[in-house]
N, C-alpha and C positions, 0 to 999 in steps of 0.2 A: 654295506656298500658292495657294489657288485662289481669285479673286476677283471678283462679275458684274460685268459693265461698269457704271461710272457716267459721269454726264457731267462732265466736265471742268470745276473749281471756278472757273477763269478767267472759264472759257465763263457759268458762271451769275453770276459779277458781272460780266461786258462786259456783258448783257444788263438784268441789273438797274440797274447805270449808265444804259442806254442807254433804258430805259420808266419808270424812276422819275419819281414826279413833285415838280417842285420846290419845295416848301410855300410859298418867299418869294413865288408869283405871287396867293398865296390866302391868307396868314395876313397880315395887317397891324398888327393890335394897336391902340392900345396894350392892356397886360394888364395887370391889377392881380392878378387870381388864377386859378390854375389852371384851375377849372371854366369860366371865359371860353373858355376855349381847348378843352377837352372841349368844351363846346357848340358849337363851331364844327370840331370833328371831327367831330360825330355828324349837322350838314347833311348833310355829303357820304357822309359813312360810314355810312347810317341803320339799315344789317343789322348793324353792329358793338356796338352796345351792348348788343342781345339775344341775342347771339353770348357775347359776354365775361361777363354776366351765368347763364350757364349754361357755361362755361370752369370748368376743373378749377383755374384760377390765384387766380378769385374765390372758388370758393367754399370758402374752407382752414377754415371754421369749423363747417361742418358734421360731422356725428360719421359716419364710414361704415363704422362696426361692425354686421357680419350677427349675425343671430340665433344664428349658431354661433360669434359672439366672433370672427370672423375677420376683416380686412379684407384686400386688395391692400395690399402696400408698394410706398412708391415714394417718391420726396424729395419730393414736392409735397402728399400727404396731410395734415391734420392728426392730428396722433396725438393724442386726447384726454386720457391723460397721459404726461409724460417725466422725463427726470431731469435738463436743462439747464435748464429754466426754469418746469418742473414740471406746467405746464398753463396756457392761453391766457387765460382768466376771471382778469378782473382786473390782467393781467400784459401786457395789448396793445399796450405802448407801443414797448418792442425788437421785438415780433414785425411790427408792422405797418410800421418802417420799410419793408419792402421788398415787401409786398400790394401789390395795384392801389386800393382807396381811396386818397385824396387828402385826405382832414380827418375826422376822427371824434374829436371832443372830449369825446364822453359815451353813452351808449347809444339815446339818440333816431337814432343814423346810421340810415340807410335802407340794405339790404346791396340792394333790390330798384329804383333808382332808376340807369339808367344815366347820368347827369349829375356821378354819384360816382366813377364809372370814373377812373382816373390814365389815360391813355393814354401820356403822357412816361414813366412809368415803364420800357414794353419798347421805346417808337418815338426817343427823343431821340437826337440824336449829338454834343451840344456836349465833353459829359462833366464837364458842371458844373451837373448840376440834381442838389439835394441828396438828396431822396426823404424828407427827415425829416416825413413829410409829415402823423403824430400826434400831433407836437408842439406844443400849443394856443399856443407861446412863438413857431411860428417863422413870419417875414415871408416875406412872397413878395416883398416889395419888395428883396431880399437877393439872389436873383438877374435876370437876364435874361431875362424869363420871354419875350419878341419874339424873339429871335434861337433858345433853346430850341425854340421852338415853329415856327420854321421849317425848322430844322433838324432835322423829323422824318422819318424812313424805316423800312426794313424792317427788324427787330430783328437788332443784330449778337452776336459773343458779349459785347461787353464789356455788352452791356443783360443778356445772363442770367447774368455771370459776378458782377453787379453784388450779388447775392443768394445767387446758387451757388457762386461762388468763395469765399467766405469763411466757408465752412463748416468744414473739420478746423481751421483756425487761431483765437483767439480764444476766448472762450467758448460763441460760437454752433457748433452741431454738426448744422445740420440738413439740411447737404448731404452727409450720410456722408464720402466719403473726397475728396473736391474743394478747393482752397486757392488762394488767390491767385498761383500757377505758373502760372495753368491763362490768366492773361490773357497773358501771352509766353511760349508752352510750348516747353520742347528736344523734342527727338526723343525723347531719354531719361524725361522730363516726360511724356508723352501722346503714342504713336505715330501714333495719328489726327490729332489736334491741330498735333501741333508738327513731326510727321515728311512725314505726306501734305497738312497744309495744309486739314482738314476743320474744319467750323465746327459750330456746336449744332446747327443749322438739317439740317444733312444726316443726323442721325438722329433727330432728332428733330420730326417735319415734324407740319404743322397742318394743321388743319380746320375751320375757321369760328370760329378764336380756340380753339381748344383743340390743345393742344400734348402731342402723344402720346397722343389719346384711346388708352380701355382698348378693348378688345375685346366682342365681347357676350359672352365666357367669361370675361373679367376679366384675359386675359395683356395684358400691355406691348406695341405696335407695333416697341418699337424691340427688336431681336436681331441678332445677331453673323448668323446666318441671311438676314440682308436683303442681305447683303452676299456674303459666305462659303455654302460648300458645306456641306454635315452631313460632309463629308469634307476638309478642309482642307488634310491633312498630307500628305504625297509617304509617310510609313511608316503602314502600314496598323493596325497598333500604336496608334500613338497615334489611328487616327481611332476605334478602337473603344470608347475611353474617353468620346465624345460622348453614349454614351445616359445616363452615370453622374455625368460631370463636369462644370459649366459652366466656357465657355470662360475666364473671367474668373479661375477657381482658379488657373490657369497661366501666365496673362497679366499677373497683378496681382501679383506676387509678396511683396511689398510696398506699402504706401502712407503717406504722410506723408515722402516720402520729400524734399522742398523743405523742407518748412514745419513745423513743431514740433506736433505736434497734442494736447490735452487728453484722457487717456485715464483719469482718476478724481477725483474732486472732493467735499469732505466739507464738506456743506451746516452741520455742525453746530459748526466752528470759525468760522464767521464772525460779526462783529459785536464780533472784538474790535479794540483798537487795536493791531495789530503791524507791524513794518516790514518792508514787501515785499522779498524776496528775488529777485533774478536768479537762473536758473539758468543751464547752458549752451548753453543754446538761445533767449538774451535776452529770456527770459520771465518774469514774475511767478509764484513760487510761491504769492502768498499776496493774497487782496482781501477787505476788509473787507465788502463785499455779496455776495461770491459761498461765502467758505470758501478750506480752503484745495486746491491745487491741483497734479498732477502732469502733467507734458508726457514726450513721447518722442516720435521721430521714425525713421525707416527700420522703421515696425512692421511684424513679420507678421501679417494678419490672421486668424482664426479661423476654423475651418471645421464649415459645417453643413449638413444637406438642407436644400435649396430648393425649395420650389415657388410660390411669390412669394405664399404667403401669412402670416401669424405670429396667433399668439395673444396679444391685447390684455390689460393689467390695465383694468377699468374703475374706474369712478369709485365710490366706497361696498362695493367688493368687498374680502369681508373676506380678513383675510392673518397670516401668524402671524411672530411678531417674531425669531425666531431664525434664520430661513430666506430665503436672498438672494432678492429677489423680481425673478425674470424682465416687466420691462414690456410687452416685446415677442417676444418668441420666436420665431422659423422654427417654424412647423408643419408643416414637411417631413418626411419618413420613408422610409427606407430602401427599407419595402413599398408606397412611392408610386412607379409608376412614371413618373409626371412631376414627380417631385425629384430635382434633381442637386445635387453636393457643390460648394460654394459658397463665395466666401471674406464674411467679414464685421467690419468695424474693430466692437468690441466696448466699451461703458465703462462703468466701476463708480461706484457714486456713493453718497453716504449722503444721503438727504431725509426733510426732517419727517413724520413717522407718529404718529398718536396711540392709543397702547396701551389705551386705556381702551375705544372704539366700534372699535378696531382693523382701522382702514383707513389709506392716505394721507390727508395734510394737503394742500389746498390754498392754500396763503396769497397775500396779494396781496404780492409784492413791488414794483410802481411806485405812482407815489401818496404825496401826502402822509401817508397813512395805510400807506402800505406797507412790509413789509418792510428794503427799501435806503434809508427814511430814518428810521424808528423803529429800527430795529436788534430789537424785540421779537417776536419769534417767536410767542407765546401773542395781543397784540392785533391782528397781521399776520394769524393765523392764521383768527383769530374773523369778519374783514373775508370774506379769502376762501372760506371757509365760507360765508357768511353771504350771498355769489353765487351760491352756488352749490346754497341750499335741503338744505345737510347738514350734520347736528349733530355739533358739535366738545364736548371734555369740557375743555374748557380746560387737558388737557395737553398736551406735546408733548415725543415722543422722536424718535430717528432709527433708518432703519433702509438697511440697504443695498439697494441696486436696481441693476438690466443692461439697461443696452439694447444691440439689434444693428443694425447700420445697414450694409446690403447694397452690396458694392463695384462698383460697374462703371462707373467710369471711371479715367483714366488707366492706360491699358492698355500695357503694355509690347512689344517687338517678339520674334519668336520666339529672338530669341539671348540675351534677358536673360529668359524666361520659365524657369520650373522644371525640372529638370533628371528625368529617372529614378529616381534618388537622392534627389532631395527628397523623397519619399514613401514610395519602395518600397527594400527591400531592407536586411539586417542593420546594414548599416554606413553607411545614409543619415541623412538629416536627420529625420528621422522628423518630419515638419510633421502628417501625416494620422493620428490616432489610431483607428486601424483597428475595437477594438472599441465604442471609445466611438461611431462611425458605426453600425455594427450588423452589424460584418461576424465572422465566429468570428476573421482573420486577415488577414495579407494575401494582400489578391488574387491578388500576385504567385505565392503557395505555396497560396493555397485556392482558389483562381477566383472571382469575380464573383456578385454577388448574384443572376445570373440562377441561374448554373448551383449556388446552393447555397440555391435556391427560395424566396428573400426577399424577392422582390417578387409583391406578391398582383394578379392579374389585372383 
C-alpha cells in the first residue's frame, strides 16, 4: 500500500502541548452561566465568533436544497426531513443537545448573535460539561462551570465523538455508520483510529471554524486520495477498480460491528402501554414514544452510485401511499462518470402521512403539547403543522420511508477488506447486484462500464 508522508502524530501533540495556551492564567471566574465565559472567549478570540457563525457546525438549520432537489451529503447537513425524528420544527430539544447554541428556550433565539455561540461544546477537556444546554430545566449551577472553562483547548476526538459517536447506537442515527467504539477504537474498530493512532482532526482539518469546508464544486476535502495514491494496490487488478469503486465498498465490509445499530422502526405502534422487551443485543425492542423497534449488528451495508449527491423528499411534496418513499436517495448513476459504487447503512421506517393533502406529517413530538407526552398523534400533528404554515386534514396514516446514510468511517485493514469473491464470480457472495447497478452482467464475464459504453462523456 502506498502512502504520502505525514507528519508524525507524536510530533503534532509534543508541539501542541508545548504552544498551547493555559486558560487558568486568563479565565478566573467566578461563572454563574455559560455566556460569562463565551464573552470572555470572544476578548481574545474576536475573529472567532464571525468565524463560527458562518461554520457549517452552526448553521444545521438552514435548508441547502438546490433548485434541482439536490444537496451535498455529509453528517453535518440538516436534512430537512428524516425518518428518526422526522424533521427539526418543533422537535429541537434532542437535536440541539449537541449544536453549538448554549440556551434557546423559545424562538426569539438569535441564530445571528455570536454571544450565543457554546464554545465548551468542541474546546472543554474536563469531560463533565453536560451540553443539555436546551433544556429550559437545566442549572448551570450543576456543574463546574471555573475549572470547565479553564480547561479549554484544541478539540480532541472525544469533543467530536461527543455528538458523532453516538450515532448507529440508540435512537439517534445521525452520524451514519459511527458508535461509541469509535472513543477506545481496536485496530479492528477503525484502522486509522485505533491501528495508526489518527485522530478527527487529521482528516478532517479546519479553516476559520469550519471543519471540512466543501469545495467550490461541492466535493468533500476529506478523501482517501489525501493520503493514498489513485493506485494503492501492489496488483494492478485491483487498482483498476478506483475509477468504478469507492475505496470504502472494500474497506467497510461491514458496520455496526461493536454496537447494535437501529436498522427499522414503526412510528405507528407507539403510544401504547407494552412492556419493553430485551433483545440479544441488550436493547429495547419496544418505547412507548418512539414505536416499535428492530436492531442488528455485524450488517452489510447496501450498495449504490455515488457521487455525493441524493435527491431530497421535500416538505408538502406530494407522494403516493402505496409506494416506499425514498427520503434521501444517491443520485448517482452508472452514466455519471464521477459515481462510484459505494457502500451505504440503509433504514426502513413507517411515519405519520396524511392520506387525505397526501404528503408527510410533521408532528411536534417535544413539548408539553408534543407527541412523547400527549401520546395523540392527530393534535401533535395539528401543532406541527401548524409550524410549519402547512395544512393537515386532521388525518393521519402511516407510511413507510428509506433513508441512506453514506459509510466512511471505520475503515477496515486490507486483510479483513473484501475478498474477489465477495462480489465477483458464480460461486461468491454475491454482495454487488450487478444488474440492479446498471451493468448487463458481471464485469468479471462482460467488462466494465467503460468498455460496454455506459458512461456518457
Amino acid at each position: 500500500m502506498i502512502m504520502k508522508v505525514l507528519i508524525p502524530l507524536f510530533l503534532l501533540t509534543f508541539l501542541y502541548t508545548v504552544f498551547a495556551q493555559d486558560h487558568k492564567e486568563n479565565l478566573f471566574g467566578p461563572y454563574d452561566k455559560v455566556q460569562q465565559i463565551v464573552e470572555e472567549c470572544l476578548m481574545c478570540h474576536e475573529e472567532a465568533g464571525d468565524e463560527v457563525l458562518q461554520s457549517n457546525h452552526w448553521n444545521w438549520l438552514s435548508s441547502n436544497i438546490a433548485d434541482s432537489n439536490q444537496i451535498f451529503n455529509d453528517e453535518e447537513k440538516h436534512i430537512p426531513v428524516n425518518n428518526f425524528c422526522i424533521a427539526v420544527s418543533g422537535n429541537s430539544t434532542p437535536c440541539t443537545t449537541c449544536h453549538l447554541p448554549f440556551s434557546r428556550k423559545d424562538e426569539s433565539f438569535d441564530f445571528n448573535v455570536a454571544e450565543n455561540i457554546d464554545c465548551l461544546v468542541c474546546h472543554e477537556q474536563t469531560g463533565t460539561y453536560t451540553q443539555l444546554k436546551f433544556e429550559a430545566t437545566q442549572s448551570d449551577s450543576a456543574i463546574n462551570l471555573l475549572a470547565i472553562a479553564q480547561s479549554v483547548g484544541k478539540p480532541t476526538d472525544k469533543n467530536c465523538g461527543f455528538c458523532h459517536f453516538r450515532g448507529v447506537g440508540g435512537v439517534m442515527m445521525q452520524s451514519g455508520a459511527m458508535d461509541k467504539s469509535l472513543f477506545e477504537p481496536a485496530e479492528e474498530t477503525d484502522f486509522h483510529l485505533g491501528g495508526l493512532g489518527f485522530g478527527c482532526s487529521d482528516c478532517h482539518e479546519t479553516d476559520k471554524h469550519n471543519i471540512s469546508p466543501k469545495t467550490e464544486s461541492g466535493q468533500s476535502p476529506v478523501a482517501c486520495e489525501n493520503c493514498h495514491d489513485s493506485a494503492p494496490h501492489e496488483k494492478e487488478l485491483l487498482n483498476k477498480h478506483y475509477t468504478a469503486v469507492a475505496c470504502q465498498t472494500c474497506h467497510i465490509p461491514t458496520y455496526s460491528r461493536t454496537e447494535a445499530s437501529i436498522v427499522e422502526r414503526d412510528w405507528s405502534k407507539a403510544g401504547q402501554d407494552l412492556a419493553a422487551v430485551m433483545n440479544e443485543f441488550g436493547e429495547s425492542n419496544y418505547y412507548k414514544a418512539l414505536g416499535e423497534l428492530v436492531w442488528s449488528k455485524n450488517i452489510k451495508p447496501e450498495y449504490y452510485w455515488n457521487n455525493s449527491t441524493s435527491d431530497y423528499y421535500e416538505l408538502g411534496e406530494k407522494i403516493e401511499k402505496n409506494k416506499l418513499l425514498d427520503l434521501n436517495r444517491p443520485s448517482g448513476k452508472i452514466s455519471d462518470a464521477n459515481s462510484k459504487i459505494s457502500p451505504f447503512k440503509v433504514v426502513k421506517f413507517k411515519q405519520p402521512y396524511d392520506p387525505v393533502n397526501k404528503y408527510l406529517i410533521i408532528p411536534k413530538l417535544y413539548g408539553d403539547d408534543g407527541y412523547q407526552k400527549t401520546y395523540d398523534w392527530v393534535s401533535s400533528s395539528q401543532e406541527g403543522m401548524n409550524l410549519l404554515n402547512l395544512e393537515f386534514s386532521g388525518t393521519v396514516d402511516f407510511i413507510e420511508t428509506k433513508m441512506y446514510w453514506p459509510i466512511n468511517h471505520m475503515v477496515m485493514s486490507s486483510d479483513n477488506a473484501l475478498k474477489c469473491t465477495s462480489c465477483h464470480g458464480k460461486g461468491g457472495e454475491g454482495l454487488l447486484q450487478w444488474k440492479e447497478l446498471g451493468y448487463p452482467d458481471d464485469p468479471m464475464k462482460k467488462g466494465g462500464r467503460v468498455k460496454n459504453k455506459l458512461v456518457k462523456e
